[in-house]
N, C-alpha and C positions, 0 to 999 in steps of 0.2 A: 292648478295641477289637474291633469284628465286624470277618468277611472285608470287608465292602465297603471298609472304614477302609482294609485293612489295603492291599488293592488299589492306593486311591488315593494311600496313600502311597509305595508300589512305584513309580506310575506318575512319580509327584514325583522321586522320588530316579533314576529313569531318565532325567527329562528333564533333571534336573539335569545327572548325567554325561554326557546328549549334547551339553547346552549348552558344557559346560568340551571335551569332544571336538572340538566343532565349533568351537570358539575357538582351541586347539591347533592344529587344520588349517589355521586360518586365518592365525595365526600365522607358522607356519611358508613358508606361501604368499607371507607379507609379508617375511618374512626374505629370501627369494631374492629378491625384486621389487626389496628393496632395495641390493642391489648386483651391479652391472655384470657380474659376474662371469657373472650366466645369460646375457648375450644371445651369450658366444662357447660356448658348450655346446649343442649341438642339445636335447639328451632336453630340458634346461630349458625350451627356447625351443616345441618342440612341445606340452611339458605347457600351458603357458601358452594355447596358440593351442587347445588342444583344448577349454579350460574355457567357448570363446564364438568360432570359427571367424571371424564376423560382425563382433562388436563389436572382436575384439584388430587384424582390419585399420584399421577405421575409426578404432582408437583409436590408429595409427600404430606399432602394435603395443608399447605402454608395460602393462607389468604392474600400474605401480601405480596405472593409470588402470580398467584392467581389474577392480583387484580392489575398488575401489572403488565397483564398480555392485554389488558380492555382497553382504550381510552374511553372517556365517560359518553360520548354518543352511542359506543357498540354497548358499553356495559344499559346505558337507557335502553335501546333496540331489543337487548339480551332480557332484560325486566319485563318488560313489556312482553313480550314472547311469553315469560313463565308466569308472566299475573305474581310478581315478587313486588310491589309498590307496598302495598300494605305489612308485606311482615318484615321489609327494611327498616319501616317508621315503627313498625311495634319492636323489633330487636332496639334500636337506636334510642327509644324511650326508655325503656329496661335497664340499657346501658345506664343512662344519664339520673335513673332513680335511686338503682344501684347508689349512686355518687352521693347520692342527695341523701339518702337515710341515714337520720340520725342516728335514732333509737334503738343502736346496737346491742350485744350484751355488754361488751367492753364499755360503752359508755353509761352501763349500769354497774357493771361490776371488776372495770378497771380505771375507774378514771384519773388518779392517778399517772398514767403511762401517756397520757396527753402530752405533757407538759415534760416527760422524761421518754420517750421514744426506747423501744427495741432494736436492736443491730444487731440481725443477724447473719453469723457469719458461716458460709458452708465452701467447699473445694469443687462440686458441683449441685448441678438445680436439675431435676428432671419434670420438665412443663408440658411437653408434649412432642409429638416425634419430630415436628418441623423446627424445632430449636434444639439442636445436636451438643449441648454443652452437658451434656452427664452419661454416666457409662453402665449404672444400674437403682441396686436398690437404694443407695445413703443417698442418689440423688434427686431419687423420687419422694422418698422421704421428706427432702429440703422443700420441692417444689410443693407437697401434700401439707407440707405447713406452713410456709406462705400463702397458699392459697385461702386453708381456712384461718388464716389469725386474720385476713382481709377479708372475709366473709361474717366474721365476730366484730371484726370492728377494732381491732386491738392496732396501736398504733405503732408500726416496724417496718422498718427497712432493712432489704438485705442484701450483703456484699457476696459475691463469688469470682470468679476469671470465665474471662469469656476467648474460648479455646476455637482455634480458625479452622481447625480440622477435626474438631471432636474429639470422641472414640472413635473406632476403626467401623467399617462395613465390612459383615460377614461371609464370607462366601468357603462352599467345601469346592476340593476340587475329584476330580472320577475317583479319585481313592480314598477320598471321603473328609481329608487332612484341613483344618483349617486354616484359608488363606485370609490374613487382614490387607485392607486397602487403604487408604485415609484420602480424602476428598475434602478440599478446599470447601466452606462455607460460604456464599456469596451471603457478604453484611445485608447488602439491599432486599434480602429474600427475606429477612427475620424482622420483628417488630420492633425494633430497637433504633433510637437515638442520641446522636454525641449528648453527656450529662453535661449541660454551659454553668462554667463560671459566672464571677457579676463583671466580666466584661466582656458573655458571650460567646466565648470561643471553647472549646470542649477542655474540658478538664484532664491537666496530665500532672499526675503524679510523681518524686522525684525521691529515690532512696538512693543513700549512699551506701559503698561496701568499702570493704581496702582495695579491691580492685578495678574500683569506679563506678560511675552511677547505673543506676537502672531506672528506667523510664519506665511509666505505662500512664496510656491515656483511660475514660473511664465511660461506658455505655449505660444510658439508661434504657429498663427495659419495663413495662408495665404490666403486673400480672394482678387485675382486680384492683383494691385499696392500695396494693404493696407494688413500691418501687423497688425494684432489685437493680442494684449499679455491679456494672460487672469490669472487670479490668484487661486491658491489651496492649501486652506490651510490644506489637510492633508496630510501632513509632519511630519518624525520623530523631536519629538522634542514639537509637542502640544501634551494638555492633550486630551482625549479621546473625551468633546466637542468640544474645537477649532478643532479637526480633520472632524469633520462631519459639523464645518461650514456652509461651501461654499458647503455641500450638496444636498443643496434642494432651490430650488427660490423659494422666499416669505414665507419661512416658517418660522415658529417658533415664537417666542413672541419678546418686543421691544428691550430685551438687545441682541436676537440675529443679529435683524434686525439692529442695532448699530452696533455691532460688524462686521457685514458684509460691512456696509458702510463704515466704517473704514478701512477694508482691500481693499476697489474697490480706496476710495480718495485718503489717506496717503501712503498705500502700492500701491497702481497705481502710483504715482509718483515718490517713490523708487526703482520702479522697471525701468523705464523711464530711471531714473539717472545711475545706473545699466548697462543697456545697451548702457549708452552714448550719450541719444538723450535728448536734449534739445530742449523744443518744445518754438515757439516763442508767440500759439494762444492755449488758452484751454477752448475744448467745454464742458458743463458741461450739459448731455442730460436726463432733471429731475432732480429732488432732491437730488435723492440719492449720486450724487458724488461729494458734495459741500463739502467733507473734503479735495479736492483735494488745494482747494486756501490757504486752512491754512497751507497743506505742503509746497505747492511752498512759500507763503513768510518764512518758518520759513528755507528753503534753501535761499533764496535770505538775509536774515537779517546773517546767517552764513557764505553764501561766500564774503558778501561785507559788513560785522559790519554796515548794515544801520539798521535805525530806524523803529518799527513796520510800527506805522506811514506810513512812506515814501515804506517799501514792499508793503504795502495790495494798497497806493496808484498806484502803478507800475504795480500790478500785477492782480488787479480790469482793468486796462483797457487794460489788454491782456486777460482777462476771458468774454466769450458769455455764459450765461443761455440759456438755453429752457426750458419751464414748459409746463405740457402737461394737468395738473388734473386743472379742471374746479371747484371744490366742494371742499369747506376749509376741511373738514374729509379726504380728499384723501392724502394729505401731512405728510410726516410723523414729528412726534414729538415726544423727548425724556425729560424725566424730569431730573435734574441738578445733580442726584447720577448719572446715567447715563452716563450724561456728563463730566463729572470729571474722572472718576472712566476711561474711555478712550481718553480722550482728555488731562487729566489734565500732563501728563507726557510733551508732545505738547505745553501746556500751558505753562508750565516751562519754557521751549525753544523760547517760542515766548514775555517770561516778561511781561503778561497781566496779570490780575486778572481772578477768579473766575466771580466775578460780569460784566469784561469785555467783558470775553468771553460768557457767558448766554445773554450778551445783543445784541452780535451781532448775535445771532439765535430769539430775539424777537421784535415784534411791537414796543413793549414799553419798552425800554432798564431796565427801574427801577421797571418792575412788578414783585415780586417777585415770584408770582404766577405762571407766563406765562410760560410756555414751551419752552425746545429750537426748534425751526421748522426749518429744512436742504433750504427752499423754500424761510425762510426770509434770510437764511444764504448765500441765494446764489446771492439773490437780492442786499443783500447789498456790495456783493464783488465782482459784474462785473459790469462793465458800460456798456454792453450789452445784454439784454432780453428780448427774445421775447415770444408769443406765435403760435399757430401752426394752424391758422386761423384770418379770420378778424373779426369774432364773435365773437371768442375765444379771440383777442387782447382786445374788450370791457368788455369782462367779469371779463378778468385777471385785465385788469386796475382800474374797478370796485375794485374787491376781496382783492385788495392790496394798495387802493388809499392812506389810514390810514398811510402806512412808509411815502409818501411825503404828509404830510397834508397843508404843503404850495402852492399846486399845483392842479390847478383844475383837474377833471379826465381827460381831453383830453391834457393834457403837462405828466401826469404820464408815465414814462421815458422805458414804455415795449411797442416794435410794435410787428409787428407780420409778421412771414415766413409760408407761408400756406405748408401744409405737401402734397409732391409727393410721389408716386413710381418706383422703379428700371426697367424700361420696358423691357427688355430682362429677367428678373426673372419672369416676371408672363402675357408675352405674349407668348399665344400655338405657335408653331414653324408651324403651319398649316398656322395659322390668318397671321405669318410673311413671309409665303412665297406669300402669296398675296398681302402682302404691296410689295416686294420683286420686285413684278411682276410691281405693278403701281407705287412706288413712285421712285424719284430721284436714283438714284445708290448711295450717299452717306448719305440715309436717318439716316443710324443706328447713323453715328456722327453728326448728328442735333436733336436730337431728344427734344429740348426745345426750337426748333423754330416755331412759330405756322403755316407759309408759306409751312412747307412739309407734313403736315397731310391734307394740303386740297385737294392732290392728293386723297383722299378717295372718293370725289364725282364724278369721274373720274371711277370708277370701277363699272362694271355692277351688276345690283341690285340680279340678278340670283346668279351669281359666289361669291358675297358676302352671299349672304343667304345660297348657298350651303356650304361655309364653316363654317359659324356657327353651321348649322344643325348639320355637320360631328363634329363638336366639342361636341355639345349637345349629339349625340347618343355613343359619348366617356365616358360624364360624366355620364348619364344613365346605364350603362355597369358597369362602376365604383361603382353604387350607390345599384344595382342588387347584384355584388361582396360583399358588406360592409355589406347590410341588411343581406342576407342570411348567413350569416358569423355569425352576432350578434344574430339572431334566433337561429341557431344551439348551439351556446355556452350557450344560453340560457335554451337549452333541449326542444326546441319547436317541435313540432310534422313535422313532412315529408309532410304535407301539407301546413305546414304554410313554411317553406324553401323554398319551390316549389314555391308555388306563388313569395315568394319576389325573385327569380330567375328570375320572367317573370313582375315584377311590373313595372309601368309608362310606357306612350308613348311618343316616342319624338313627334309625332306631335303634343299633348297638351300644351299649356301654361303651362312654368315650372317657377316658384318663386324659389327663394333663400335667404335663412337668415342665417348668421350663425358668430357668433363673441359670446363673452363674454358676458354671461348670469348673469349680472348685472341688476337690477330690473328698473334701469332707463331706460334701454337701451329699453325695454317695447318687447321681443319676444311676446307677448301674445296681444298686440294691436290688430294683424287680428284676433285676438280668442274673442272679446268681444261678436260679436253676433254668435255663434255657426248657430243658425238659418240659417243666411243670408249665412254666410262663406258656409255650405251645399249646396245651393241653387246655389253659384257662381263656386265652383268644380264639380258639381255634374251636371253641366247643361246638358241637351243632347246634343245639337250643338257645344257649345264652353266650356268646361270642363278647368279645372286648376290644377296643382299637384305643393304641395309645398316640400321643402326640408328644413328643419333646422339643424344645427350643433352650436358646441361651449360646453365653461366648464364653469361653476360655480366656487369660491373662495371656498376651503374647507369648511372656517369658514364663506362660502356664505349659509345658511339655507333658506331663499326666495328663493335664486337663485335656490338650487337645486330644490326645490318645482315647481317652473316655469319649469325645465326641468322635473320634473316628469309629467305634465299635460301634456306637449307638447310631452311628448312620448309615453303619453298612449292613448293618442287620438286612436295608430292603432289598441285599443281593439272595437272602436267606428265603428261601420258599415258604417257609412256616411262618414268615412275617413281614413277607411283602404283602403289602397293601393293607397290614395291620397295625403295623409300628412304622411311624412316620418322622424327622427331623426337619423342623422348619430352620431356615437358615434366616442369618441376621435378627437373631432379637432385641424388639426395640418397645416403646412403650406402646408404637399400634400394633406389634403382633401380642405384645402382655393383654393389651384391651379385648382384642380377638376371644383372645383363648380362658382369661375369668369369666366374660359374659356369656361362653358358649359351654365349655365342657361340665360333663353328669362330675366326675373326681376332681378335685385337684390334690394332688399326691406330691406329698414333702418329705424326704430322709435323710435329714441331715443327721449326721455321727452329736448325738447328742452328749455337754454342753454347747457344743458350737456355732446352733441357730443362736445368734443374740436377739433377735426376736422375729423377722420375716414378717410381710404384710404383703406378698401375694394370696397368701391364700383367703385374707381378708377382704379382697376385691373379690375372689370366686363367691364368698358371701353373700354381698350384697345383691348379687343376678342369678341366687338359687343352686348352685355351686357346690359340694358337700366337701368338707376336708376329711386327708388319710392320713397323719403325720405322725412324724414320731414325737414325743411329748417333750416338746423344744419350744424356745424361745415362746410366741405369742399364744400357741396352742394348747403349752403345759398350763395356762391360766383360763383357757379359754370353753377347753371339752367337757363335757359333763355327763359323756356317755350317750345322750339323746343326741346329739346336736352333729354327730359327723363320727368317724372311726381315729382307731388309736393304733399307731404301729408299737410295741412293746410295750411296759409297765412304768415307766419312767424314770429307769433306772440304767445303769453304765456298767460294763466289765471293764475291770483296772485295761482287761485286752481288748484293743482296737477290733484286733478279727474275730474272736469271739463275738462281740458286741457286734460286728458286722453280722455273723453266718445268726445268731440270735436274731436280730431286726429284720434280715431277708426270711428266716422262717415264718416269724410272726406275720410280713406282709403280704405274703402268699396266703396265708392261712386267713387274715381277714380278707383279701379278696376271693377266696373260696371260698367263705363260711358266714361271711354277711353280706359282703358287696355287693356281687353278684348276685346270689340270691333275690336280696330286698330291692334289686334294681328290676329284676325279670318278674317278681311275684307283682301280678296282674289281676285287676277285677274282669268281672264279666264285659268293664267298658274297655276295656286295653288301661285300666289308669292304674299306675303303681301308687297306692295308696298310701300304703306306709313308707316310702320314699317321698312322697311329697309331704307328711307329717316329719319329716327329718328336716328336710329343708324349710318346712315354718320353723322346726325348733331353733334351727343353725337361725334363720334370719332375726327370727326375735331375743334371739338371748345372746347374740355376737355382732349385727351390726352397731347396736348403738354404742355397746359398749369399745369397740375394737375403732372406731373414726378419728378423722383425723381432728373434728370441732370438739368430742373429748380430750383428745390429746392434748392440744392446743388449751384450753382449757383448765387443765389439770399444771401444764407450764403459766400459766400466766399466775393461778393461785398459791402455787407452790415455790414457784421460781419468781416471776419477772415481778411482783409485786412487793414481797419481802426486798429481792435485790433495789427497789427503786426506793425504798423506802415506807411501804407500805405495811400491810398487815404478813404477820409470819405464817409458816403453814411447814409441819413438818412433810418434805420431798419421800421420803422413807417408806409410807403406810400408803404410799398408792399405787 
């Protein structure tokens, strides 16, 4: 063979092993895309955003939609370019250590649950904005507890429906009205694959009704430790509605909303069995998946010929409830065609009656009247329920005292686990390298201990203030991006774009609001006196700039009215350019605006916060809360630690109680807010505002997360139900 040979086969054999190189990188790039676990880790989340700056926003920031424009030679090229080699192999280690730690807490202080698994069951999951399956807060919630029971170590899995359309995308139109859209979900865009049977082929589930079967096949998705199986039922084999099902969350009328419950309980359970896992604890998060106890006993009376009776008792005290709705209308109810006409097949199989089974979904087992409600169905089939506050345990016990009428309300048998958040999900990766800096070196695996947040008072008032700032003029930037965006779309003139390209100052007091536009929730509180409100943004020396976001229920007609006022305000001279309404919220505009804004301002008609965990995210990034003394905050305030809209109290009258709460929050943004945001030293540094915001960090992040929470369920709940040690749910 001459050199020339010899060369080109040199060159062969080089392309080869760049080709297996570049496939290896690519690999591995897929590996982290493919579970959840990158989007609560900054370095991940950055590597990703660096590979295409452009396309990772456009592409709603989803990795495996991203990686899907490379093949592995551009994505090598694309590395090489950014010197990304090194922190691909340090992510992908991380990953795989992750996997490998033993030495959990759960493997110290659940071990037990090894050997009897968690199921839990939620209607949706809120993971991150690029997986469209949940509509707000009960599903961030779900996602904020999966994520940390897989960060402790606790061993669960959990069932939900995996919806082809979502929620809706939000858009106002020139008169300000909101219009919803619904957009198809491309499966290949999300992390998710078919859950195979032991013969391989994806798993589909098969319930009977009177009116014929319903199909749904079953997706695995991986989020950290925890596999979430989510269910779809459009599969050959349903009619053209059972196919569009599981298409849309919350949509449709009651037999759909039945129909879908039925596919999350019964069919969550089958799919469970399916895949061979036998859970020993089943969480049931809401109403909606309280058909799951009637599947498990009508499995328990088949595999062991026991007695109804004797399952529902076995299986009632492996079942934990959560209820999260404060207000009897929120619960859902079916009337008894309904319930037959899907259950009744079920019924068969479990040798109850008609009238048996309508009674264990009402108050009053012999009303023939009553409805069946998923809420009484779930209460009476665990012997553990709680609710998701200590407010909310009074209310709930209240609401419900009527099932134990033998028992005064304070023995009525629901405590209450106050609702955290995921703190690596919704702390800026800025605010954590300065914890990074001051606290413990193993702060990240304590993070529901209250001992390691007091390192916060320990950090200079300057280097904390400047990283808030540099958070704030992130989300301002952001908010600059979003207006001008919804102006243009709108056909607004080149002047009005312009401006909202240059709107808000970060040196201003900046407010934030923004959750579901539900009329109790009262956005429009700070709007009562137009007057005043003017007078407090518009001041010369200390000025204020608000931001609202959030969506109305379709069949919300108030609601959207409330968002048509709040977003036309910017036709109003006194609040253009001060009051602003971000359109479509989603959990990247919630990330936005806890990490960036000086307020976050809550007012809901109090009892009817059941507990709220945005403002707990504004927390953790320096954030201060303004709320009314509801749900998480009536346990939380202490006077130092952030402001208090009223006393903590209610008028029998709605509008009283309203013109009362809008007095009072005027009055604390005139008489502390403000003030202690503008009172400056001689460096420009609001001193005692940044001694607020140590307060709020150290005496509300630890307590208020999601690894407490989790935590607090595993000792209270999932370990008594498994069989373990008891723990009264009540006193926490």
């Amino acid at each position: 063979m001459n050199r020339p040979d010899l060369a080109a086969s040199d060159r062969m054999a080089e392309s080869r092993v760049d080709s297996v190189s570049a496939q290896s990188l690519y690999d591995k790039c897929l590996a982290l895309a493919k579970n959840v676990w990158w989007s609560w880790n900054p370095d991940v989340v950055n590597l990703f955003r660096d590979l295409d700056p452009i396309r990772w926003r456009q592409l709603d920031h989803s990795p495996i939609a991203l990686l899907a424009e490379f093949t592995p030679e551009r994505l090598d090229m694309r590395v090489q370019e950014m010197v990304l080699y090194s922190r691909i192999n340090h992510a992908y280690r991380r990953l795989k250590e992750y996997f490998a730690l033993s030495q959990t807490w759960a493997a110290t202080h659940a071990g037990v649950l090894g050997a009897k698994p968690v199921a839990y069951f939620s209607a949706e999951f809120g993971l991150h904005e690029s997986i469209p399956v949940y509509s707000g807060g009960l599903g961030v919630l779900s996602g904020d507890h999966i994520k940390s029971a897989g960060g402790l170590g606790i061993p669960l899995v959990a069932v939900g429906l995996f919806y082809t359309q979502g929620y809706f995308k939000q858009q106002l139109d020139a008169q300000g009205y909101q219009v919803e859209e619904y957009i198809d979900t491309k499966v290949e865009d999300l992390p998710m694959e078919p859950a195979l049977g032991r013969d391989g082929k994806q798993i589909t589930v098969v319930i009977e009704t009177r009116s014929g079967r319903l199909l749904a096949k079953v997706w695995r998705l991986q989020v950290g430790r925890v596999n979430l199986y989510l269910l779809d039922s459009n599969v050959d084999g349903n009619g053209t509605e059972d196919r569009h099902l599981t298409s849309r969350l919350y949509g449709g009328d009651h037999r759909t909303r039945v129909r879908q419950e039925l596919v999350l309980g019964v069919g969550g359970i089958r799919a469970l069995q399916a895949l061979g896992l036998e859970p020993g604890v089943y969480h049931l998060n809401e109403g909606h998946s309280a058909f799951v106890v009637l599947e498990a006993i009508r499995q328990r009376m088949q595999n062991d010929g026991v007695s109804f009776d004797e399952a529902l008792r076995e299986v009632a005290h492996r079942t934990v409830f959560t209820t999260h709705t404060p207000v009897p209308a929120g619960h859902d109810r079916f009337d008894g065609g309904l319930i037959e006409e899907h259950l009744g097949p079920l019924r068969d199989q479990l040798r109850i009656s008609y009238d048996q089974l309508m009674g264990l979904g009402r108050v009053e087992p012999q009303n023939q009247s009553e409805p069946f409600c998923m809420t009484v169905l779930a209460l009476k089939l665990s012997r553990r329920a709680n609710a998701v506050s200590a407010l909310h345990g009074h209310v709930t016990r209240r609401m419900w005292a009527h099932l134990w009428p033998w028992r005064v309300e304070e023995e009525i048998p629901i405590g209450h686990i106050t609702n955290g958040v995921h703190i690596s999900s919704w702390l800026a990766w800025q605010m954590a390298q300065l914890y990074d800096k001051h606290f413990e070196p193993d702060w990240r695996k304590r993070l529901g201990e209250p001992e390691v947040w007091q390192a916060i008072h320990q950090v200079d008032p300057g280097e904390l203030w400047e990283t808030h700032y540099a958070l704030k003029n992130l989300l301002l930037a952001f908010i600059r991006r979003r207006v001008s965006r919804q102006c243009r779309r709108r056909g607004e003139g080149d002047d009005v774009v312009e401006a909202a390209r240059s709107m808000f100052d970060p040196s201003i007091l900046t407010i934030g609001f923004a959750r579901r536009f539900a009329t109790y929730k009262r956005a429009d509180l700070i709007l009562a006196s137009l007057d005043r409100l003017d007078r407090i943004v518009n001041h010369a020396q200390r000025p204020v700039q608000i931001i609202f976001a959030g969506k109305a229920h379709p069949a919300d007609e108030p609601g959207k009215q409330l968002i048509k006022r709040i977003a036309n305000l910017r036709h109003d001279p006194r609040f253009a350019g001060r009051v602003v309404f971000i359109e479509d919220y989603d959990i990247n505009v919630c990330r936005h605006l806890v990490q960036g804004v000086d307020v976050w301002l809550n007012s809901p008609r109090r009892p009817l916060e059941a507990s709220g965990t945005s403002g707990q995210k504004a927390v953790l990034n320096g954030g201060l809360n303004c709320s009314v003394l509801d749900g998480w905050w009536a346990e939380g305030y202490d006077g130092r630690n952030g402001f208090a809209i009223g006393k903590g109290s209610s008028h029998v009258s709605d509008a009283i109680s309203d013109q009362r709460d809008a007095e009072d929050l005027i009055r604390v943004l005139e008489e502390r807010i403000v003030p202690l945001y503008y009172d400056r030293d001689v460096d420009g540094l609001p001193r005692q505002w940044v001694q607020t915001m140590k307060n709020s960090i150290s005496s509300l992040a630890w307590r208020f997360s999601a690894d407490r929470m989790v935590m607090d369920y595993c000792k209270t709940a999932y370990l008594p139900a498994a069989g373990g040690l008891s723990c009264d749910m009540s006193v926490h």
